[in-house]
MARKOLFI-643424 format. One line per field, with one value per residue: residue number from 1; x, y, z of N, C-alpha, C, O in turn. Coordinates in nm, 3 decimals. Layout:
<rs>
pos = [NUM ...];
npx = [X ...];
npy = [Y ...];
npz = [Z ...];
capx = [X ...];
capy = [Y ...];
capz = [Z ...];
cpx = [X ...];
cpy = [Y ...];
cpz = [Z ...];
opx = [X ...];
opy = [Y ...];
opz = [Z ...];
</rs>
This chain:
<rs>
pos = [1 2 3 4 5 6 7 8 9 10 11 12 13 14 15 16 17 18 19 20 21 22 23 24 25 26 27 28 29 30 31 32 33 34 35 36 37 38 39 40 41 42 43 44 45 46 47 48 49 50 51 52 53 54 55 56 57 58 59 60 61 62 63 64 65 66 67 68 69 70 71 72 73 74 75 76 77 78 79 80 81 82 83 84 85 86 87 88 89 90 91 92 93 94 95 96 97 98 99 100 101 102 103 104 105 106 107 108 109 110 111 112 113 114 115 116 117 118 119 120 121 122 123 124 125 126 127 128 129 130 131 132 133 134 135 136 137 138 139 140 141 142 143 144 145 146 147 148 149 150 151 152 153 154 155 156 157 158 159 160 161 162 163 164 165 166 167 168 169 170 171 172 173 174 175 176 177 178 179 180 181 182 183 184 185 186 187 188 189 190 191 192 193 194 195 196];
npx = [14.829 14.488 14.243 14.135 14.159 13.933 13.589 13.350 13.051 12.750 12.482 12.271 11.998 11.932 11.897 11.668 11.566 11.577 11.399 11.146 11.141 11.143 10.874 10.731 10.788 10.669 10.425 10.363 10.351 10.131 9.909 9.955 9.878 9.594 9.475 9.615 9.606 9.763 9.860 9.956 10.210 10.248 10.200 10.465 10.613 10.531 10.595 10.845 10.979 10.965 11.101 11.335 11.363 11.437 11.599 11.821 11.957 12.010 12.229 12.397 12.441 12.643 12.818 12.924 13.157 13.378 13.383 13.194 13.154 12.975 12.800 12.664 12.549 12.420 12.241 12.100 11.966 11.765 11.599 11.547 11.357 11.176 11.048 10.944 10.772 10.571 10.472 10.343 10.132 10.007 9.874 9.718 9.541 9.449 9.320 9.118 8.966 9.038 9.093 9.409 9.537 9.574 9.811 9.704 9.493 9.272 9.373 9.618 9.768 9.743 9.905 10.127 10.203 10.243 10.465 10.658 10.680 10.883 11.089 10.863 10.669 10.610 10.393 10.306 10.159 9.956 9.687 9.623 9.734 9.638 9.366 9.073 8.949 9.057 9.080 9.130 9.409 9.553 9.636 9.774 9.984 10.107 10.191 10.370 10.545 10.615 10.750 10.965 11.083 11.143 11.354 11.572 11.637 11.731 11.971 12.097 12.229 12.356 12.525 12.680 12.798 12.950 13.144 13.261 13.373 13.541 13.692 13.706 13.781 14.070 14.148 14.141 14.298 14.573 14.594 14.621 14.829 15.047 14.987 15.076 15.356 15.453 15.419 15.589 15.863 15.824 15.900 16.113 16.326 16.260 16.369 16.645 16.748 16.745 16.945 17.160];
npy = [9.834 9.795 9.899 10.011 9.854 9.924 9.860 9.913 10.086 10.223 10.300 10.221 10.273 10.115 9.852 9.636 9.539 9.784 9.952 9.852 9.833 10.122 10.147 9.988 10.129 10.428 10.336 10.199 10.458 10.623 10.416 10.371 10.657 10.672 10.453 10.395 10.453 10.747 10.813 10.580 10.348 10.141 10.291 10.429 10.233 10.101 10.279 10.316 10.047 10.010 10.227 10.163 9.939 10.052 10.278 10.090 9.919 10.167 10.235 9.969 9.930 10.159 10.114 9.903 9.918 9.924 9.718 9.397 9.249 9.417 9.515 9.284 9.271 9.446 9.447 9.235 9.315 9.529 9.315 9.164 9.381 9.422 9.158 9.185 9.434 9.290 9.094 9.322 9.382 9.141 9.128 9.339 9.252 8.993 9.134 9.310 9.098 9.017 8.831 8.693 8.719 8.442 8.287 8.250 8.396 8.627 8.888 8.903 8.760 8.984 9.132 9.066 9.044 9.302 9.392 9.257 9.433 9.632 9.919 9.991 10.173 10.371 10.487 10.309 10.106 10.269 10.280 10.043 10.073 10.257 10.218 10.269 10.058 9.868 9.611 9.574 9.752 9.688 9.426 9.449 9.590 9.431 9.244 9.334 9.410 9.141 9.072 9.220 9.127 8.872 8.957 9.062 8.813 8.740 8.861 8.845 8.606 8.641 8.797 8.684 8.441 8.614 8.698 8.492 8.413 8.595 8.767 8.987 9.348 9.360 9.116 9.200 9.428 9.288 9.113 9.399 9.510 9.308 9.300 9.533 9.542 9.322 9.457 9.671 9.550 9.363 9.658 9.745 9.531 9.553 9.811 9.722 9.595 9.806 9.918 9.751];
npz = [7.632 7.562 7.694 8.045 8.389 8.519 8.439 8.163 8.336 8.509 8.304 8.387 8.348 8.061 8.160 8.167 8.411 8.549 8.448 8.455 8.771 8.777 8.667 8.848 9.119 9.060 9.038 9.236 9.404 9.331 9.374 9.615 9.763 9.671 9.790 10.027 10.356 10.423 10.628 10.806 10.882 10.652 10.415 10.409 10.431 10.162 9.947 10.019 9.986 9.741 9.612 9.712 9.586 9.302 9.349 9.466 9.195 9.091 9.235 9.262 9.016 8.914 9.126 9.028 8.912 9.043 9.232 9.235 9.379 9.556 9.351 9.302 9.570 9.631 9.386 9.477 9.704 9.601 9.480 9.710 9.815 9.666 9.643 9.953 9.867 9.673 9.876 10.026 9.816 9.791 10.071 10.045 9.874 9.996 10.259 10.100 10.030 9.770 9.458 9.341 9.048 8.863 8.624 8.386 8.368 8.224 8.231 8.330 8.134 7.890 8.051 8.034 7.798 7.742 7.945 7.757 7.565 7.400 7.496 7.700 7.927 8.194 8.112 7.922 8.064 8.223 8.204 8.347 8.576 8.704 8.731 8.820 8.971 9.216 9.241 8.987 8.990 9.197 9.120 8.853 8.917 9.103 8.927 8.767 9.005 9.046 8.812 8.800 8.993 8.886 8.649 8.806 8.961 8.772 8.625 8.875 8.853 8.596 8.665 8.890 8.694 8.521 8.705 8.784 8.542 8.470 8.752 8.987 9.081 9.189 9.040 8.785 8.781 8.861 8.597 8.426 8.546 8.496 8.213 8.183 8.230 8.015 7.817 7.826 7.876 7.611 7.458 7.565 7.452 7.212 7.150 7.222 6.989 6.847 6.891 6.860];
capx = [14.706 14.370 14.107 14.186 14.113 13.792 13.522 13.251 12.989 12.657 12.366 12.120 11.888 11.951 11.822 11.533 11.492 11.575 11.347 11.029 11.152 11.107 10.739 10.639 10.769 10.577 10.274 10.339 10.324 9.994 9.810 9.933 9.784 9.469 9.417 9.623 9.606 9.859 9.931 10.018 10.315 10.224 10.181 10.562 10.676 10.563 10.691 11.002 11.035 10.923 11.227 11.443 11.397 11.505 11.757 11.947 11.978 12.090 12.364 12.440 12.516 12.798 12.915 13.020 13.285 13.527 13.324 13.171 13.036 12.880 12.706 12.581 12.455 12.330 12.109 12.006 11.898 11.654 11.511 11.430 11.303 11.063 11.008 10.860 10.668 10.465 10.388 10.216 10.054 9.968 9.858 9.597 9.425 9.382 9.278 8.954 8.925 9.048 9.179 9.556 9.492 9.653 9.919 9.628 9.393 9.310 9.447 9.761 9.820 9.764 9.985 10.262 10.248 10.307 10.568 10.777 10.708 11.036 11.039 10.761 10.733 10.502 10.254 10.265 10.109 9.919 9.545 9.590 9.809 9.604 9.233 8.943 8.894 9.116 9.105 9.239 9.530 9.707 9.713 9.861 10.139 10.189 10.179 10.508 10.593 10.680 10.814 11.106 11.197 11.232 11.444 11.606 11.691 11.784 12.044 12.203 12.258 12.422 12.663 12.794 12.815 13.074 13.210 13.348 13.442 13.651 13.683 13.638 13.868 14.190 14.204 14.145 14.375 14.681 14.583 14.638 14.971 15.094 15.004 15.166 15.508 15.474 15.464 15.727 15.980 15.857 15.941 16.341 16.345 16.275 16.486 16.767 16.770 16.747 17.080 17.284];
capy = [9.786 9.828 9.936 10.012 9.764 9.980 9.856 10.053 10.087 10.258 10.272 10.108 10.290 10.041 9.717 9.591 9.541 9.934 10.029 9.783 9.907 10.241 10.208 9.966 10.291 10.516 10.304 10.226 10.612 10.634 10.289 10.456 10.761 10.626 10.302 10.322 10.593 10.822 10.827 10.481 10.273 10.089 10.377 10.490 10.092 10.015 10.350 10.263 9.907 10.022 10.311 10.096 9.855 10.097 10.302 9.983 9.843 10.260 10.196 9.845 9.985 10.281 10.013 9.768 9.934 9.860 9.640 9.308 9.198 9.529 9.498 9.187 9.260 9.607 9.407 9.164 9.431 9.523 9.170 9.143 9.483 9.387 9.072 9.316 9.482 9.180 9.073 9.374 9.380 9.045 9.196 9.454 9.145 8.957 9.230 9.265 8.995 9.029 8.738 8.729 8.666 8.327 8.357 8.223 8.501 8.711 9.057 8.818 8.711 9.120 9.241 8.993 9.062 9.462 9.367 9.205 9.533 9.703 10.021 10.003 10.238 10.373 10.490 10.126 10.035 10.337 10.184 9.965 10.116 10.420 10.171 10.315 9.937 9.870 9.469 9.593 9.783 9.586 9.299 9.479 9.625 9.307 9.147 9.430 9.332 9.005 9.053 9.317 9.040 8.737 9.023 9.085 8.746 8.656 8.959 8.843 8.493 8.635 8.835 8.558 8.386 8.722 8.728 8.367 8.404 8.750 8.766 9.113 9.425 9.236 9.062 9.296 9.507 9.216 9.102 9.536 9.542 9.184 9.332 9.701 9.521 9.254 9.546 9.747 9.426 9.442 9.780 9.714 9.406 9.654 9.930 9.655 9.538 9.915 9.982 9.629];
capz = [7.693 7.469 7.839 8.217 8.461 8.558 8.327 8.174 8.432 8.515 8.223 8.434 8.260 8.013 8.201 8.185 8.554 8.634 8.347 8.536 8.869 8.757 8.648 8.975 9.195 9.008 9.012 9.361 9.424 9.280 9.465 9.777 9.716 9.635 9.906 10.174 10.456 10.391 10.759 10.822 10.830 10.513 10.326 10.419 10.383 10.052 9.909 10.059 9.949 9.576 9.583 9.698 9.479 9.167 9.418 9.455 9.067 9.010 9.312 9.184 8.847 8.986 9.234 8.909 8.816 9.116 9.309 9.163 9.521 9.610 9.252 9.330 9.687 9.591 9.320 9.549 9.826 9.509 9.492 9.840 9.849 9.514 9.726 10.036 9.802 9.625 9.995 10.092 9.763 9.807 10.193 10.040 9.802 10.108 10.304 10.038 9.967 9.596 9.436 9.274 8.912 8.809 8.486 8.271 8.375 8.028 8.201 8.357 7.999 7.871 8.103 8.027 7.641 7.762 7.926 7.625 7.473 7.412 7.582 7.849 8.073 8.299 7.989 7.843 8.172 8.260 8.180 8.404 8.729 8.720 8.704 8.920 9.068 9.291 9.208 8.884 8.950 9.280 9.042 8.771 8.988 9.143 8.803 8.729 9.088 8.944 8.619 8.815 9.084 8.805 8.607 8.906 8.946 8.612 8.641 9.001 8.791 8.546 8.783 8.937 8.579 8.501 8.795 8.831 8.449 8.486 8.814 9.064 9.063 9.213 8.951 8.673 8.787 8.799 8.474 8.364 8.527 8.365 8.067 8.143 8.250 7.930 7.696 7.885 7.856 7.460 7.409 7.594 7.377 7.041 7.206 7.225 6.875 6.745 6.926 6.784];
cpx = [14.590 14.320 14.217 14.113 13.954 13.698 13.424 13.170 12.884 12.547 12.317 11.952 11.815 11.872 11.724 11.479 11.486 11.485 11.121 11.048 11.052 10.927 10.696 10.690 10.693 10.406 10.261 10.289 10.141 9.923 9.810 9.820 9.634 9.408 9.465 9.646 9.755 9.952 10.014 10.113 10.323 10.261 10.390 10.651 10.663 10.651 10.800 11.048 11.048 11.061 11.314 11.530 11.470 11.653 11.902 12.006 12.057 12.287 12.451 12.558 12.630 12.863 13.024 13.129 13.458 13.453 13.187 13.084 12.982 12.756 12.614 12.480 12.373 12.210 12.052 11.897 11.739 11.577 11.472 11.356 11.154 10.977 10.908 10.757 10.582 10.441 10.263 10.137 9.947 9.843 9.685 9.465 9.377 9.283 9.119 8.888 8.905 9.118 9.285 9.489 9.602 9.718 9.761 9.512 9.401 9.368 9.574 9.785 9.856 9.912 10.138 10.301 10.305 10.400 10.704 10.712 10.826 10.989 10.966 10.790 10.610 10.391 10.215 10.142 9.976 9.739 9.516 9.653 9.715 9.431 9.149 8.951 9.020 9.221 9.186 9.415 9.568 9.660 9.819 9.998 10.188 10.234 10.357 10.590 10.705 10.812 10.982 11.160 11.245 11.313 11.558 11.701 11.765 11.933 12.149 12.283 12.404 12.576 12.780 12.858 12.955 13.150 13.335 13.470 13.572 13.727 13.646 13.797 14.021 14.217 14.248 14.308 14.561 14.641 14.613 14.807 15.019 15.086 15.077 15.366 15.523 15.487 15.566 15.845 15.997 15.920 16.113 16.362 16.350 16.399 16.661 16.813 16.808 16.880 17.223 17.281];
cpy = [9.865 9.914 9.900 9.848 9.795 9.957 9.935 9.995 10.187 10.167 10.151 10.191 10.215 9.885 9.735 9.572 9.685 9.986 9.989 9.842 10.038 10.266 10.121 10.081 10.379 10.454 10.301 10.370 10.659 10.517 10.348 10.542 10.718 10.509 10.303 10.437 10.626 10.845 10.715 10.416 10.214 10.138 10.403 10.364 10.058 10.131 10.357 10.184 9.936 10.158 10.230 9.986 9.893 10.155 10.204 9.911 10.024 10.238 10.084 9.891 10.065 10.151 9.902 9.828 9.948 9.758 9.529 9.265 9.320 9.505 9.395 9.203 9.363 9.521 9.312 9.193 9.476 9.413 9.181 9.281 9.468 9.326 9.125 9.364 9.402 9.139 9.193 9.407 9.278 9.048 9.203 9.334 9.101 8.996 9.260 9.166 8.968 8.914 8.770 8.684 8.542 8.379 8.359 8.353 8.596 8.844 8.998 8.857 8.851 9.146 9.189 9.045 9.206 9.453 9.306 9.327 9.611 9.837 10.084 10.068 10.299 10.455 10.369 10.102 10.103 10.288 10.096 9.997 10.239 10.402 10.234 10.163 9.894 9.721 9.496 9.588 9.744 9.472 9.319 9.544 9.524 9.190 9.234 9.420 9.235 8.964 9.138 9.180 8.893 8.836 9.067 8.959 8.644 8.766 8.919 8.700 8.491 8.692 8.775 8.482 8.453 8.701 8.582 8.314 8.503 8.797 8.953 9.218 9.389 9.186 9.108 9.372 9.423 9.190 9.222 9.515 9.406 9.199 9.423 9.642 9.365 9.348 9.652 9.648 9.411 9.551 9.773 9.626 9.493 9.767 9.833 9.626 9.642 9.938 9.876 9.748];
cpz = [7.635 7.575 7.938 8.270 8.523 8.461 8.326 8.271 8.426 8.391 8.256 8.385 8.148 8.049 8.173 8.374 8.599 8.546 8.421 8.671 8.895 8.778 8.810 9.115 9.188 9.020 9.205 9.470 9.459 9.363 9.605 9.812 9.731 9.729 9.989 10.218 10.464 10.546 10.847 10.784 10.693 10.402 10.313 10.375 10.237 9.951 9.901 10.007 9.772 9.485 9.579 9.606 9.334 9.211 9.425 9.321 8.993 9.082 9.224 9.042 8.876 9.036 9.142 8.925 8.943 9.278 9.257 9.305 9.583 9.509 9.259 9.489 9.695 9.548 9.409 9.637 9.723 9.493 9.583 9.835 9.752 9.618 9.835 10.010 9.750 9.761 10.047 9.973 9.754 9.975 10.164 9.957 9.952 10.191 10.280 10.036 9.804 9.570 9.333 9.161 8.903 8.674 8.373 8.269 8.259 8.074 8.226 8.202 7.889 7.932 8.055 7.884 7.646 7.809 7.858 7.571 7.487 7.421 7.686 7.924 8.147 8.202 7.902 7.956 8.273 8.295 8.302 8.573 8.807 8.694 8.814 9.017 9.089 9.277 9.080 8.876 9.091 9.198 8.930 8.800 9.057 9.053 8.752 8.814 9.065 8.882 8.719 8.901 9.005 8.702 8.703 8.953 8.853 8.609 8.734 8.919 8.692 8.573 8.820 8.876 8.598 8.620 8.834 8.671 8.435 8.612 8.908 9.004 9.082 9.102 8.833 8.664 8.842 8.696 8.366 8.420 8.459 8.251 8.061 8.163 8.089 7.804 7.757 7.874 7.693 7.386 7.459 7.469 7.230 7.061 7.134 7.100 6.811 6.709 6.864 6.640];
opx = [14.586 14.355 14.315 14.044 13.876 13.711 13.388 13.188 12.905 12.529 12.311 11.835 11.694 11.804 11.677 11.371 11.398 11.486 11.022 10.953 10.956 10.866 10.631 10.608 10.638 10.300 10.187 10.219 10.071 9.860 9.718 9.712 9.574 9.287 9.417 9.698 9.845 10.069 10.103 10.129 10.417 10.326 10.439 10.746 10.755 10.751 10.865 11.161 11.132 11.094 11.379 11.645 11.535 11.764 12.021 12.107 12.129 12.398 12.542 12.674 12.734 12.956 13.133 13.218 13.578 13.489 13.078 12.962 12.935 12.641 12.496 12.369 12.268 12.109 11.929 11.788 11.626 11.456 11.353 11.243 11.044 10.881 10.789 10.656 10.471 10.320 10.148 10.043 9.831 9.743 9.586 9.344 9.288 9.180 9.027 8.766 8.812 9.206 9.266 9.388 9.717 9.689 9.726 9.457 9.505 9.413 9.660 9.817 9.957 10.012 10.237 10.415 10.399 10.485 10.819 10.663 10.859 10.882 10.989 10.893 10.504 10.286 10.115 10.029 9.914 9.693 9.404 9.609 9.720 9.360 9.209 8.958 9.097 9.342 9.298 9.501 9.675 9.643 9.917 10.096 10.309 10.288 10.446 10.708 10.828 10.909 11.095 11.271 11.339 11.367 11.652 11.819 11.822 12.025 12.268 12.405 12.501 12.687 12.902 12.959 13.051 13.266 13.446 13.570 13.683 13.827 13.553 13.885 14.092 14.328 14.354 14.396 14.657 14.644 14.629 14.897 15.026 15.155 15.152 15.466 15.636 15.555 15.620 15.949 16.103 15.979 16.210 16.431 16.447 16.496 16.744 16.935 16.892 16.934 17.338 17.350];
opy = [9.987 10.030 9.827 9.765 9.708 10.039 10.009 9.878 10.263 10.046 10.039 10.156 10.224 9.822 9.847 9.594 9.716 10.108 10.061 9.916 10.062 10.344 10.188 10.100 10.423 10.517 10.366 10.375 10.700 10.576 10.370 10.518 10.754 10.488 10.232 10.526 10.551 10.880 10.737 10.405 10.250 10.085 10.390 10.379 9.998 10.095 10.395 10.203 9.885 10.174 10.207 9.957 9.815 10.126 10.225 9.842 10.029 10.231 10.105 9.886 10.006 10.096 9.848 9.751 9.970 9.752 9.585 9.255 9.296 9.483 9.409 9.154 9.368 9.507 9.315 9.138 9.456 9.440 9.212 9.251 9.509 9.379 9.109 9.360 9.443 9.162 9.174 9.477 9.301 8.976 9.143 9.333 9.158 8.931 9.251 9.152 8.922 8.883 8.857 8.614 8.563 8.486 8.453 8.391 8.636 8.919 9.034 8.969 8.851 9.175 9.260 9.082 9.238 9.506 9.310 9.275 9.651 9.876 10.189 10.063 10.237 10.477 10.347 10.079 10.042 10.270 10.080 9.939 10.289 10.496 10.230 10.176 9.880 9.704 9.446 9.516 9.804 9.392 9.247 9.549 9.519 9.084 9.163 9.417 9.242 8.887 9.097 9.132 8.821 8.750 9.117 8.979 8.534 8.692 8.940 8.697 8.416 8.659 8.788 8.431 8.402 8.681 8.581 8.243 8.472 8.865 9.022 9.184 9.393 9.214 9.078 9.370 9.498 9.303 9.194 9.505 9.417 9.136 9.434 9.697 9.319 9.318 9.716 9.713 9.428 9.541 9.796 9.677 9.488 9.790 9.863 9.629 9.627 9.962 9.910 9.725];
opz = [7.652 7.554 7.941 8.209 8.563 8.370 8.418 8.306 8.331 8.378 8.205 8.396 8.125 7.969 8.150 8.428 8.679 8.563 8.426 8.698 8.968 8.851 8.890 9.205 9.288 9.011 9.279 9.571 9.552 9.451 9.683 9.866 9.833 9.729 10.078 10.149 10.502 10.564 10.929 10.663 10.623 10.312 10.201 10.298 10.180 9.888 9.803 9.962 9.698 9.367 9.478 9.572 9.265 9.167 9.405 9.339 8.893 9.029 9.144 9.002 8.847 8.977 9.164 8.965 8.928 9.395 9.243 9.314 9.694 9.549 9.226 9.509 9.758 9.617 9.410 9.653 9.767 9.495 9.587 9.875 9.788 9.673 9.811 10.082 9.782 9.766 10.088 10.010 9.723 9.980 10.206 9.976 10.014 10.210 10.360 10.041 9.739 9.650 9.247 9.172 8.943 8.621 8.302 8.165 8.206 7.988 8.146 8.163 7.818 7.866 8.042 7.858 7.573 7.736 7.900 7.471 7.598 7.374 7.745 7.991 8.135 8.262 7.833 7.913 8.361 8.407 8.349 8.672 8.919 8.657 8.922 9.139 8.994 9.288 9.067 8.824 9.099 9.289 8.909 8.725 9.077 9.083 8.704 8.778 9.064 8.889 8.691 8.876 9.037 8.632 8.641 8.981 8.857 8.573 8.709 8.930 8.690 8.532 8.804 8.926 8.656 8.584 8.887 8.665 8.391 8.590 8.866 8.924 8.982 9.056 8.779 8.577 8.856 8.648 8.247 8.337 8.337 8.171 7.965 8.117 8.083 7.706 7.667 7.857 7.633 7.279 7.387 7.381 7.154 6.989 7.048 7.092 6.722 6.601 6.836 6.540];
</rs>
């Protein structure tokens, strides 16, 4: 038998959604900081929702490797948690009275091309998370918002894809012994011939 039944697992560093995560935590950090009273629920909620969202895609990732439906509900727990977070970003526009930028909007359309930059990370994005005007940067974190929960759900998609093709640990692990007792029956079978 080539591999165990345990496949590789972790390097969620690797994604693209834990790599976007990453920077809308970090930016989230910073918007806090800076707009919402440090003493209020809000402040402690979106922090929360914006950890969780990366906490759960690092879980997710460990969890693969003997659990296929943890991995999937881990990453999902990250979607809604994203989800959470673009509401109360969506919240604080309201709130001003700032309007969401539409896709076509020329920083929309910026921010999107930074995100297809390979590598991005929270200095790709910095300019704009870290703007004096306020209207600026909750659009541009809700614009990264975004981009993590349709990565997010492009990810749970493909899960279920793997998962219905390979199936979960159970299975893996008959498919390892069927192989460890088909080459143990080979090896008698060579044994036998040695000894004629």
């Amino acid at each position: 038998m080539s591999e165990g039944f345990i496949p590789p697992h972790g390097g969620y560093e690797k994604l693209l959604s834990y790599q976007k995560a990453l920077v809308v935590y970090q930016a989230t950090v910073h918007f806090c900081r800076r707009f919402v009273d440090r003493k209020s629920r809000t402040f402690d909620q979106m922090v929360q929702a914006a950890r969780s969202g990366k906490q759960n895609i690092v879980e997710a990732s460990v969890a693969s490797a003997t659990s296929k439906e943890s991995e999937i509900k881990l990453t999902n727990v990250a979607r809604a948690s994203q989800e959470e977070l673009r509401e109360d970003y969506r919240d604080f526009l309201r709130d001003k009275g700032i309007p969401e930028w539409p896709k076509e909007h020329k920083y929309a359309r910026r921010l999107a091309a930074l995100c297809r930059q390979e590598n991005a990370d929270y200095e790709t994005f910095r300019k704009g998370v870290e703007h004096p005007d306020p209207a600026i940067r909750a659009n541009v974190v809700l614009g990264l918002v975004k981009v993590t929960h349709f990565l997010l759900t492009r990810q749970i998609e493909r899960l279920e894809e793997d998962f219905l093709k390979e199936g979960g640990l159970r299975e893996r692990m008959l498919r390892a012994r069927l192989e460890a007792r088909a080459k143990e029956a080979e090896e008698a079978q060579r044994r036998g011939r040695r000894k004629r």
